[in-house]
C-alpha positions as CSV (number, residue, x, y, z in Angstrom):
1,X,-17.4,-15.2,-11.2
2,X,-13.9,-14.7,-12.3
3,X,-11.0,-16.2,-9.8
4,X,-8.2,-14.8,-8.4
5,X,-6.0,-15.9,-11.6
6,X,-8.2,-15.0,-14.2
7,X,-9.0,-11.4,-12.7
8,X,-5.0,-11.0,-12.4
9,X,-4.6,-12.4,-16.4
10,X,-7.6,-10.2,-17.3
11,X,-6.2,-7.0,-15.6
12,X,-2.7,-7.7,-17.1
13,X,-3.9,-7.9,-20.5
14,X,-5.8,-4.8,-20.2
15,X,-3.6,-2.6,-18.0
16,X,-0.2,-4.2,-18.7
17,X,2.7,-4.3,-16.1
18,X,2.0,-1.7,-13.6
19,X,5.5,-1.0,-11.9
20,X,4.2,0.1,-8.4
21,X,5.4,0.4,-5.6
22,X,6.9,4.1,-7.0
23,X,10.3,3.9,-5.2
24,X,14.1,3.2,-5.1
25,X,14.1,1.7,-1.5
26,X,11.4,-0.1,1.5
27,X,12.3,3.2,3.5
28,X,10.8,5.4,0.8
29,X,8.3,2.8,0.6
30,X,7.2,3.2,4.1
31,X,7.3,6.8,4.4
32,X,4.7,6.8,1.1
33,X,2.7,4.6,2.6
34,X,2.0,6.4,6.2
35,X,1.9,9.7,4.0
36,X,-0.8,8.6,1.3
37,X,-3.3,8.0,4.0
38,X,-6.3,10.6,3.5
39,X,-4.5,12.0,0.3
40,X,-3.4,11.6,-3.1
41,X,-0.3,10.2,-4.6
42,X,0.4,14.3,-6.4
43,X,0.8,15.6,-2.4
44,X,2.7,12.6,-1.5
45,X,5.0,12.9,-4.5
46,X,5.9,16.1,-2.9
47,X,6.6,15.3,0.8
48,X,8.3,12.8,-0.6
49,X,10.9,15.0,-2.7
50,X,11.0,17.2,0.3
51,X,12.3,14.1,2.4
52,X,14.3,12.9,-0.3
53,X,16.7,16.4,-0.7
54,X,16.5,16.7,3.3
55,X,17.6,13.0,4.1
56,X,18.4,11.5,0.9
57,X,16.2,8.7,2.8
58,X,18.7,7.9,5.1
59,X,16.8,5.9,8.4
60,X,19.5,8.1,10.8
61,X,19.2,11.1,9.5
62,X,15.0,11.2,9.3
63,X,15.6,9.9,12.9
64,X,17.4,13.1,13.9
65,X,14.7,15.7,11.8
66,X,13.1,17.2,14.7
67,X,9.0,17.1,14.8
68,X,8.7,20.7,13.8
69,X,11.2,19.8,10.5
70,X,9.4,16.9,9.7
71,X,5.8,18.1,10.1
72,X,7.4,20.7,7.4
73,X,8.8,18.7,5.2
74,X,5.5,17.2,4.9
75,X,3.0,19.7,4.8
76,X,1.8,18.7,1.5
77,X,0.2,15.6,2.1
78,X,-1.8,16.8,4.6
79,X,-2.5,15.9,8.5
80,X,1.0,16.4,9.0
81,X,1.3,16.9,12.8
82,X,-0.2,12.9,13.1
83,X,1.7,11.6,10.0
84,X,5.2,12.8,11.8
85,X,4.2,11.2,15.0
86,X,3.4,7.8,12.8
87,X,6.7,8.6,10.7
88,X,8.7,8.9,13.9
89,X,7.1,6.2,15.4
90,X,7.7,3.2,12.7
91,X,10.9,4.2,11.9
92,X,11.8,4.3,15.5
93,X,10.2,0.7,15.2
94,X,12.6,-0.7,12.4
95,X,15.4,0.7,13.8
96,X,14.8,-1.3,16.9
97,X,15.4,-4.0,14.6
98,X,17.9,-2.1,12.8
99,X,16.6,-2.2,9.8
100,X,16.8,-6.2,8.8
101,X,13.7,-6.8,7.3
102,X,14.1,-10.9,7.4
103,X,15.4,-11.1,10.8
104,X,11.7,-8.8,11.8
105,X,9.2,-11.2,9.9
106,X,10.8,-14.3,11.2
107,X,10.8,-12.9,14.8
108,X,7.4,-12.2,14.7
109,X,6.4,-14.8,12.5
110,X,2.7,-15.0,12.1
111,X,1.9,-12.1,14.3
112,X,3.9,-10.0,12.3
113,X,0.4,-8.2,10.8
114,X,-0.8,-7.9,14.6
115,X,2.2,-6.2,15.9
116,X,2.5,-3.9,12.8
117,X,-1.5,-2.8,13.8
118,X,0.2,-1.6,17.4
119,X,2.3,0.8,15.5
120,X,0.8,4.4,15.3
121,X,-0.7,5.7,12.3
122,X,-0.6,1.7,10.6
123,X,-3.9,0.6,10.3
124,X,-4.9,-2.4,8.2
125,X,-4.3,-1.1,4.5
126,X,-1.1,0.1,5.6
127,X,-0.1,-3.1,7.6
128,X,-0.9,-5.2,4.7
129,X,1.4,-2.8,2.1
130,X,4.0,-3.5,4.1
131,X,3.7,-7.0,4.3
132,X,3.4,-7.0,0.4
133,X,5.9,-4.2,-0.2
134,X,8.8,-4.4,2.8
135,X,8.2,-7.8,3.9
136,X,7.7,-9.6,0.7
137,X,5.1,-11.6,1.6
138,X,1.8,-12.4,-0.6
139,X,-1.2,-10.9,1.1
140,X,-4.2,-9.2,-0.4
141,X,-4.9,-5.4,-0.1
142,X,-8.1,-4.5,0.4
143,X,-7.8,-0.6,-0.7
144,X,-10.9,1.7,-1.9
145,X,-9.9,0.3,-5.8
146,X,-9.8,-2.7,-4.8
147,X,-13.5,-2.5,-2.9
148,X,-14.9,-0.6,-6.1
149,X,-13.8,-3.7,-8.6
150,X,-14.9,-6.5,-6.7
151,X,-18.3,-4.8,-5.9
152,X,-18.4,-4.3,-9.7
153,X,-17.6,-8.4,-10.0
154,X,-20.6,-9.3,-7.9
155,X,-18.9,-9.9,-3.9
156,X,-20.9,-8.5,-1.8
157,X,-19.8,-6.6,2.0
158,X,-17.4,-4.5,0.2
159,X,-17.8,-1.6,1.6
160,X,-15.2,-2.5,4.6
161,X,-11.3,-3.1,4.5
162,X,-12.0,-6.0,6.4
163,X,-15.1,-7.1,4.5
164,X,-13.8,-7.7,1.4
165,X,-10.6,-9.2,2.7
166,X,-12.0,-11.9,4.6
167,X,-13.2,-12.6,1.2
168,X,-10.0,-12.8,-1.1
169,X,-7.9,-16.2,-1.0
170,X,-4.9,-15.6,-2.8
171,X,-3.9,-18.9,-5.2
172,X,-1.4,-20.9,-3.0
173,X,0.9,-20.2,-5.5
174,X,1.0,-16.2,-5.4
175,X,4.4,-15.2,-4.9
176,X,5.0,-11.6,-3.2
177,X,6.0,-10.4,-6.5
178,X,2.4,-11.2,-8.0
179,X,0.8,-9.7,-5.0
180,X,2.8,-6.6,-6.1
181,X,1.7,-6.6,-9.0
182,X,-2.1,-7.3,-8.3
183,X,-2.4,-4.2,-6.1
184,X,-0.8,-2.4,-8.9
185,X,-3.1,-3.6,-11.6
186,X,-6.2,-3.0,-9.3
187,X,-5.3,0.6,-8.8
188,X,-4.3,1.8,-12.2
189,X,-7.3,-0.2,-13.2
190,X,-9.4,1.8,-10.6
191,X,-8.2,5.1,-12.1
192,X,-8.9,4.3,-15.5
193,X,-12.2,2.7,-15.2
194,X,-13.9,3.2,-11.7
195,X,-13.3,6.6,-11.0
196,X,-16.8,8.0,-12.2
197,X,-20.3,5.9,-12.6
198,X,-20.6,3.6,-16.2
199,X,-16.3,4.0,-16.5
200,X,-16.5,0.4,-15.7
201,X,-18.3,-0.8,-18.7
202,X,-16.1,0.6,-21.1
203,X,-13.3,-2.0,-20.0
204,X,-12.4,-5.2,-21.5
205,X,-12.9,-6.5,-18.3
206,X,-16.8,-6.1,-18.3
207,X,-17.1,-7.3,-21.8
208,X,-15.4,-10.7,-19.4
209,X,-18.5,-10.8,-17.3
């Protein structure tokens, strides 16, 4: 079985560097990660535009949208009256903190993950993108691409968020940057090559096994 290093050399040689998270600042990366819950990237892309030319994601002015402009502005990602409420909600959150990334994951320390779960509409997935993507921390995330590869590499339980993640030890020396990265490479490898039944044997990855 391949280890955490070789799967992240083996997906770099075959997918090359992925470049995601898609966006200019951690507040876009936030709002895109409450909004692609239950949806694709396309519909996000949207809302995303829509908040973009309404805000020009600026935290005090999507603080002062109202719920009916918001729940608008976001219609196309879908379940848009609870995403809103969750939008509202975290932003609310970092602003509490005004904004100061460090200053939040050195307050909360090691229960940083916990208290994100408390947060409406932030379940694991998306509490673990933030700690990889706002936080800058190394931290594994689980996703549905990242379930369908490792099932494919022989771990079993995968068919949980939590069940696969209590299996993953990233090396000791996985920077955030590599957990970028490796989340990256998992889910443009997952679209090329596990979106349909026998796509993963036509990678250069199987040939590996």
């Amino acid at each position: 079985m391949l280890s955490i290093t070789q799967l992240y050399r083996a997906l770099t040689q075959e997918i090359g560097p992925s470049g995601w998270w898609p966006a200019d600042s951690k507040l876009e990366i936030m709002l895109g990660a409450l909004l692609v819950q239950n949806t694709n990237w396309r519909n996000v892309a949207r809302s995303l535009q829509n908040l973009k030319a309404a805000t020009a994601f600026q935290a005090d002015t999507l603080l002062a949208l109202d719920q009916a402009q918001l729940t608008e502005l976001i219609r196309p990602s879908g379940f848009y009256h609870n995403k809103a409420i969750a939008i509202r909600t975290v932003a609310t959150w970092f602003a509490q903190y005004h904004w100061d990334y460090a200053h939040i994951a050195t307050h909360f320390g090691t229960a940083l993950r916990s208290e994100l779960l408390t947060l409406r509409g932030v379940g694991q997935e998306t509490a673990d993108v933030f700690l990889v993507f706002i936080f800058d921390q190394p931290a594994f995330i689980a996703d549905h691409y990242a379930r369908l590869l490792f099932q494919q590499l022989g771990y079993a339980n995968t068919q949980t968020y939590a069940g696969l993640q209590q299996q993953i030890q990233l090396p000791a020396n996985f920077t955030f940057q590599d957990a970028q990265e490796f989340h990256g490479l998992i889910d443009e490898f997952g679209k090329q090559f596990l979106q349909h039944s026998g796509d993963f044997s036509r990678s250069q990855l199987a040939q590996q096994l």
